[in-house]
C-alpha positions in Angstrom: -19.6 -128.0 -70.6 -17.5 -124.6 -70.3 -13.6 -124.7 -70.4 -11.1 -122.3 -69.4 -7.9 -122.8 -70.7 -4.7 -120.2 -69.5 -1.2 -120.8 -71.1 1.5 -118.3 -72.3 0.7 -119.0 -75.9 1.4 -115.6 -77.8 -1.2 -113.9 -79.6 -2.0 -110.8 -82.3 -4.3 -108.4 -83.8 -4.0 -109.3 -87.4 -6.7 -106.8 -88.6 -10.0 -107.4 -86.6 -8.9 -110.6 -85.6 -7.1 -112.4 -82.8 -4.4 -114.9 -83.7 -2.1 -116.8 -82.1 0.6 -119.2 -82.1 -0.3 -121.6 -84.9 0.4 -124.9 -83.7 -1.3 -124.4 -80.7 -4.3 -122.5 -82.0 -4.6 -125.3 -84.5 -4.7 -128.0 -81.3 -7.0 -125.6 -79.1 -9.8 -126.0 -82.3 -9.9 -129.7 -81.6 -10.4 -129.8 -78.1 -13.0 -127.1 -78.3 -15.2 -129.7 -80.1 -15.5 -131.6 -77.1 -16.7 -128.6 -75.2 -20.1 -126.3 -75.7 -17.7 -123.4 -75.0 -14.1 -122.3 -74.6 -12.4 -119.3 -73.1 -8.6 -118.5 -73.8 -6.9 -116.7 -71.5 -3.5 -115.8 -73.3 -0.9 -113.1 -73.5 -1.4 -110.6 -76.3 1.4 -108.8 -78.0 2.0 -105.8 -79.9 3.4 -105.1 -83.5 2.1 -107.3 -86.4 1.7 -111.2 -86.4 4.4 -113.4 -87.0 3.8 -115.7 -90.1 3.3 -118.7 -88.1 0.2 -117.2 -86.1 -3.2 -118.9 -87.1 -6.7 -117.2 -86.3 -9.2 -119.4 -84.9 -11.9 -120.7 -87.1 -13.7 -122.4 -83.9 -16.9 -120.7 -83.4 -17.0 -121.5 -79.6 -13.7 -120.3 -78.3 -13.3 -116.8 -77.1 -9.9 -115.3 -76.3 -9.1 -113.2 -73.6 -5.9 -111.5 -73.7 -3.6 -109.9 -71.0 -0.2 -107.9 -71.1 2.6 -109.8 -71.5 5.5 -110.1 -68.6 8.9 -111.6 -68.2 12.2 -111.9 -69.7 15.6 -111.9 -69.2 16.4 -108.8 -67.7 15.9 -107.6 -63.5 13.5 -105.0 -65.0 11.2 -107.7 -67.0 10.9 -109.8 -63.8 9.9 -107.3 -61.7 7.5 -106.4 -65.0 6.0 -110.2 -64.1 5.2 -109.2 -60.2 3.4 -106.2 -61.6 1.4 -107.6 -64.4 0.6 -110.5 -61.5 -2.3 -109.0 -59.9 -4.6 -108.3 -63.5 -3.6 -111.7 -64.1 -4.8 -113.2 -60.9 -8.4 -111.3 -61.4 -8.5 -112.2 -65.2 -8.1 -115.7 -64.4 -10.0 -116.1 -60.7 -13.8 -114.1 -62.9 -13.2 -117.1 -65.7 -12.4 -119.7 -63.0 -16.1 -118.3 -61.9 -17.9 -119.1 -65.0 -16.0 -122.4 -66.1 -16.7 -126.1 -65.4 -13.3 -127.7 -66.2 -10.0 -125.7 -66.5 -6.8 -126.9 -68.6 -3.6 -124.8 -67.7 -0.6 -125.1 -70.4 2.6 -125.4 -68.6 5.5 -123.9 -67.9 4.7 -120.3 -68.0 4.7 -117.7 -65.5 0.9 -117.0 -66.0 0.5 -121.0 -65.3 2.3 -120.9 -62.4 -0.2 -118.1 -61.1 -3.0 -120.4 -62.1 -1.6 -123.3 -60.5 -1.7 -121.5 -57.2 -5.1 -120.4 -57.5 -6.4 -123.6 -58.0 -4.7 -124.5 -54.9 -6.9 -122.0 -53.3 -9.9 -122.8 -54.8 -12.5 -125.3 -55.3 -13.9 -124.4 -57.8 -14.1 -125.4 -61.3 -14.2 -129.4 -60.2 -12.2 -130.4 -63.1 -8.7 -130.0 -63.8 -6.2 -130.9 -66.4 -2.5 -129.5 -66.5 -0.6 -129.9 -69.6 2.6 -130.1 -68.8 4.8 -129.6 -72.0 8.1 -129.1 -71.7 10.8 -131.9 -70.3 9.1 -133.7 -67.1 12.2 -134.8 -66.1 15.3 -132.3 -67.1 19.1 -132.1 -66.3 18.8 -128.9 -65.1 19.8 -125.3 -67.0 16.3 -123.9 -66.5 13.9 -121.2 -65.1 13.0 -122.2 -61.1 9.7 -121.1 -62.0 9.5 -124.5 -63.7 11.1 -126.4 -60.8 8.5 -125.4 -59.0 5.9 -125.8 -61.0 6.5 -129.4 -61.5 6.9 -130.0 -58.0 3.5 -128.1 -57.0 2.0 -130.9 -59.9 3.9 -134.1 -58.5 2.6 -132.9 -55.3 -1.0 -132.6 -56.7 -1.4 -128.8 -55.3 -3.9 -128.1 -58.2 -6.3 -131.1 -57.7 -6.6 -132.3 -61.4 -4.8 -134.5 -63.4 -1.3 -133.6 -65.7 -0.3 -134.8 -68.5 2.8 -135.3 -69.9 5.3 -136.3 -72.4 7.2 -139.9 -72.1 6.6 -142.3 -69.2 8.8 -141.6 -66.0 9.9 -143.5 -63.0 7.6 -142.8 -60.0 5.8 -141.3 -61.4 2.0 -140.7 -59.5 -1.1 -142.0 -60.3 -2.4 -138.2 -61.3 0.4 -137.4 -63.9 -0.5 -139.2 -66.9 1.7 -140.2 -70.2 0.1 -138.1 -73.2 0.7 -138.0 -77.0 1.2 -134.5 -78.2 -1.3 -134.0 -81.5 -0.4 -132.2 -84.5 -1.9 -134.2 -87.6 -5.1 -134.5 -89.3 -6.5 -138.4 -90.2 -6.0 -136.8 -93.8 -2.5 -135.6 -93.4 -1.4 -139.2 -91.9 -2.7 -140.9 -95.0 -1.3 -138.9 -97.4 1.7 -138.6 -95.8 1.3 -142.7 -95.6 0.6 -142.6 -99.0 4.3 -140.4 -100.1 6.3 -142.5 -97.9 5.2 -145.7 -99.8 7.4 -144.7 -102.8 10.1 -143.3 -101.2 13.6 -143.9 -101.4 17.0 -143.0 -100.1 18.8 -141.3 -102.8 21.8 -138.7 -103.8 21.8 -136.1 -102.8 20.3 -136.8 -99.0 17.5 -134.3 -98.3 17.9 -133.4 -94.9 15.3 -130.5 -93.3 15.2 -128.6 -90.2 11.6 -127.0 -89.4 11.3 -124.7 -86.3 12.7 -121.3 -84.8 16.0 -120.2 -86.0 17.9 -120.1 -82.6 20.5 -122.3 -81.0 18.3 -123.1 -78.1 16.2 -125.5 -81.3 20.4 -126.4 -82.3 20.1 -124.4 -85.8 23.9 -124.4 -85.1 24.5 -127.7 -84.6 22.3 -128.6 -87.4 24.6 -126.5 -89.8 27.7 -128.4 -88.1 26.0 -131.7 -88.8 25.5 -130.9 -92.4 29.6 -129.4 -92.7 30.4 -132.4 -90.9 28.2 -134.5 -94.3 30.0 -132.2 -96.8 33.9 -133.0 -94.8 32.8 -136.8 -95.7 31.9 -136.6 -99.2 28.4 -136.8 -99.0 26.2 -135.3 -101.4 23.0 -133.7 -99.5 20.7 -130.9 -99.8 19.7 -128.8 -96.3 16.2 -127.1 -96.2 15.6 -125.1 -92.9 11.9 -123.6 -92.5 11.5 -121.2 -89.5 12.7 -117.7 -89.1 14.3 -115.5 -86.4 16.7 -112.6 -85.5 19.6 -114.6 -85.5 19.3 -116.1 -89.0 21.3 -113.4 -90.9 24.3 -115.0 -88.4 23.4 -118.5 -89.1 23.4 -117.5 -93.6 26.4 -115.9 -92.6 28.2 -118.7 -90.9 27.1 -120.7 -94.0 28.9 -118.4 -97.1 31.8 -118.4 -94.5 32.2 -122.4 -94.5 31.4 -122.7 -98.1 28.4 -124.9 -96.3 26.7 -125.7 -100.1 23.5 -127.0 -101.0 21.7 -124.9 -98.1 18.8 -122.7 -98.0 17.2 -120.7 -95.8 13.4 -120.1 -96.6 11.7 -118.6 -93.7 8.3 -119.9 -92.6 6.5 -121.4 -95.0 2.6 -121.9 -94.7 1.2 -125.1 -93.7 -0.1 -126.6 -96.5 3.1 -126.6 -98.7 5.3 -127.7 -95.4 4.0 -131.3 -96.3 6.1 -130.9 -99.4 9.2 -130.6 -97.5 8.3 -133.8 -95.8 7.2 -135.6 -98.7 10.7 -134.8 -100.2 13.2 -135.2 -97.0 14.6 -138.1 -95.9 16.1 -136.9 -92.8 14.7 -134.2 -90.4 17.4 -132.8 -87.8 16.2 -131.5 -84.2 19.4 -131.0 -81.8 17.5 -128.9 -79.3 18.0 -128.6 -75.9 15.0 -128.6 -74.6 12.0 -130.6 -75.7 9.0 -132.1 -74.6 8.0 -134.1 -78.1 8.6 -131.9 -80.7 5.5 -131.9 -83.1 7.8 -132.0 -86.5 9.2 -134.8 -85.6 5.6 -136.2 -85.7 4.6 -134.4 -88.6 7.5 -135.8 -90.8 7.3 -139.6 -89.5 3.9 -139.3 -90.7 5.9 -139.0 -94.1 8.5 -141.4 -93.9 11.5 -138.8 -92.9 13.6 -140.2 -90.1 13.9 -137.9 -87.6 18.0 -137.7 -85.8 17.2 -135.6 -82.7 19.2 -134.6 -79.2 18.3 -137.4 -76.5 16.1 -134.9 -74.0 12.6 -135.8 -72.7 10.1 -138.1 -74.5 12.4 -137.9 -77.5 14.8 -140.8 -76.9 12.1 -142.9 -75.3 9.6 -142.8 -79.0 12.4 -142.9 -81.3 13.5 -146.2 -79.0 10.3 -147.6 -78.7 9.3 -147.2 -82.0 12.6 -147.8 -83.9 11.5 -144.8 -86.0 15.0 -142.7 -85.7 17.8 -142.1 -84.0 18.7 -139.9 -80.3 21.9 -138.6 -79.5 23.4 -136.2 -77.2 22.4 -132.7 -77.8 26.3 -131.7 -78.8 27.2 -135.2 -80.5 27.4 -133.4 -84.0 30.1 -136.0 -85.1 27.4 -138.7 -84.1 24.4 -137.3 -85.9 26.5 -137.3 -89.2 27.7 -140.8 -88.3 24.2 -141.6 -87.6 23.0 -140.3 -91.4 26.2 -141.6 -93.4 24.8 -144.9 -91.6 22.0 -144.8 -93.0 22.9 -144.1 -96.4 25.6 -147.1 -96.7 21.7 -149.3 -95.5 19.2 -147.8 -97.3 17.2 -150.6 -96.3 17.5 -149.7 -92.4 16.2 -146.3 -93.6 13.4 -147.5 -95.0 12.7 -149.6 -92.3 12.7 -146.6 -89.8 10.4 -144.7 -92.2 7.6 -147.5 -92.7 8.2 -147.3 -88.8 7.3 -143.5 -88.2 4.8 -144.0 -90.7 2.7 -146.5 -88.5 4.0 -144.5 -85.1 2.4 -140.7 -86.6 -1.1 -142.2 -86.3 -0.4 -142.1 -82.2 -0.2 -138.3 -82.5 -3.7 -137.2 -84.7 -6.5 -135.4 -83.5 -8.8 -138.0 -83.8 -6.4 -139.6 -81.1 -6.2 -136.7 -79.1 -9.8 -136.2 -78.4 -10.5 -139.9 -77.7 -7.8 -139.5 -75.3 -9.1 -136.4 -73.7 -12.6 -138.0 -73.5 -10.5 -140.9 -71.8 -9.6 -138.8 -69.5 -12.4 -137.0 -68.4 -14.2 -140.2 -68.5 -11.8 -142.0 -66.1 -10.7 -139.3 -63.2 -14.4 -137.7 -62.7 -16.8 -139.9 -64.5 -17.3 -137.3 -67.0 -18.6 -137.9 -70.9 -17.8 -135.8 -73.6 -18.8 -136.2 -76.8 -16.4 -137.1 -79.4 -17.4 -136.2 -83.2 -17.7 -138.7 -85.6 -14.9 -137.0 -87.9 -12.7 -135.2 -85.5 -13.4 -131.9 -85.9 -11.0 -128.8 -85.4 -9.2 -126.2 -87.3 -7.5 -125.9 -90.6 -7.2 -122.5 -92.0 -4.0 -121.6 -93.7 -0.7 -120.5 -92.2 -0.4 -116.2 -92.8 1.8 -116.4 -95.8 5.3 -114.9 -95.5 7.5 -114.2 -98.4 11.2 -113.8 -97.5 13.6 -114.4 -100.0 15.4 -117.8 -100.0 19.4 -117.3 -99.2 20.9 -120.3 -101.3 24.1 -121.8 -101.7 24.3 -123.6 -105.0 24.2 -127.1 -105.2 26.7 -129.1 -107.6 26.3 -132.7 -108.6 29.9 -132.9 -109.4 31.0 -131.7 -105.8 31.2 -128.8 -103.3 31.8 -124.9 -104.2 
């Protein structure tokens, strides 16, 4: 079977080959083992790859890239209206050739697709992801307003998925785990939490984009409001981004110690960081399910996140952390000094992740997207004995670590 798949996922020449936005790419390689062949339709950026960007190592998956489009500014969304009609004839030839289509939502090259499929009857099978919050507050784009209310309505004549289980919500729009560990990776991480144990200093770890819209702010406030109560602790954050010389910056001027900045960090030594925090911090804004948060579980770090989408409903369910409201910075750091006067209700949370990170591997992902196929049109795909993907290492990126020294006899 052929599949198109569209999203706004950012991708790269690095050399002669195309890469993209790692955690995706590194998702995209598992469901193209269900399928004989895979087209990506994407947007392609200039200037080098960022350190997070992962080629593919599928051989069956072809990307096809268009300009990119959009932004902030009256001049970038006009930029969108003219880039529209290359990526209406991009995607209508691949609809052409493709037997199931899976658009990535919200994106304004998904919203285009979305409307084509409206017009169109062919290809016969259709899956929307739908990633970010299904059911927001408000404080976004209307280009996502609308394209959640063209999928509640069903204009695409598929199937959506989506994160966290909603009230009304229709028989198309499904409840979906998002994937983002190997069988491997949830054993050994199994196998680090087992001998863990809450100690002094705390290590709490932020992984992601260095921005406040992911709450790098309020994640430094959490950790000044640790320090104001006496609490030893040690702050990792892994990501990168222009406004990280503000957030080092913010940290000299508090005297915030014991925190270090250490840019993006390839995959296979991120599992370090897990295997060594006890807390992982994620006061964003905006959220469907965060992968870190399922990546650390998987290694026993309890996750103390902002209460938007899925989030509040997994941590609940599965007793595996703790959601608060995105600006509750005084009730995070309650949250952790809680824990560390009951280190037994830590570890109680952590064996909990633990068993709740097996929800979110590939293995499960492609069962479940045989599952579906199987269930709204009758469809079998064949699911590999060992689930079979993509696991080539992160681009390294070296910047230097900006650290505030640690003391074990108190705060500089």
């Amino acid at each position: 079977m052929r599949l198109l798949i569209v999203s706004h996922t950012p991708h790269y020449h690095a050399g002669d080959q195309i890469v993209g936005w790692g955690p995706t790419v590194r998702e995209l390689g598992y469901l193209a083992a269900l399928f004989d062949s895979v087209v990506h339709v994407a947007v392609g950026y200039p200037g080098p790859a960022p350190a997070s960007a992962l080629p593919y190592a599928a051989a069956n998956v072809r990307v096809r890239l268009v300009e990119p489009a959009g932004g902030d500014t009256l001049r970038d969304k006009i930029g969108i209206l003219t880039a529209y009609p290359n990526y209406a004839r991009v995607i209508r030839e691949e609809m052409g050739r493709a037997d199931a289509i899976h658009v990535r939502c919200p994106a304004n090259i998904s919203l285009l697709a979305l409307w084509q499929l409206g017009r169109r009857e062919l290809p016969p099978y259709r899956w929307v992801k739908y990633a970010g919050n299904w059911r927001p507050d408000g404080g976004e784009p209307r280009s996502y307003r609308l394209q959640r209310r063209w999928l509640t309505e069903n204009r695409h004549h598929g199937v959506v998925t989506v994160n966290g289980r909603w009230p009304n919500q229709p028989n198309h729009v499904v409840s979906f785990y998002n994937p983002c560990l190997t069988d491997e990776e949830a054993a050994q991480g199994g196998t680090l939490a087992a001998g863990k144990m809450l100690g002094s200093p705390v290590e709490l770890l932020f992984v992601g984009e260095l921005n406040e819209g992911k709450g790098v702010g309020r994640v430094l406030r959490v950790a000044l409001a640790l320090q104001n109560r006496g609490i030893p602790f040690r702050l990792r954050l892994l990501g990168d981004g222009p406004d990280r010389p503000r957030y080092e910056a913010w940290v000299r001027e508090n005297k915030l110690a014991g925190t270090s900045f250490l840019g993006w960090v390839p995959r296979t030594q991120v599992a370090d960081y897990y295997a060594a925090a006890h807390f992982i911090l994620l006061p964003s804004r905006s959220e469907g399910w965060p992968k870190v948060l399922s990546e650390a579980m998987a290694y026993g770090v309890v996750p103390v996140a902002a209460a938007v989408s899925s989030i509040p409903q997994i941590l609940g369910e599965t007793r595996a952390g703790v959601a608060l409201p995105v600006d509750d910075v005084e009730g995070m750091a309650e949250a952790i000094a809680g824990y560390v006067t009951e280190p037994e209700r830590w570890a109680a949370a952590g064996r909990a992740g633990v068993v709740a990170a097996h929800r979110f591997t590939y293995g499960a992902y492609q069962s479940a997207v045989a599952g579906l196929f199987s269930g709204a049109w009758g469809v079998h795909l064949s699911i590999p004995e060992k689930p079979v993907g993509h696991e080539p290492v992160l681009i390294p990126a070296q910047p230097d670590p900006v650290n505030v020294p640690y003391s074990s006899n108190g705060y500089h």
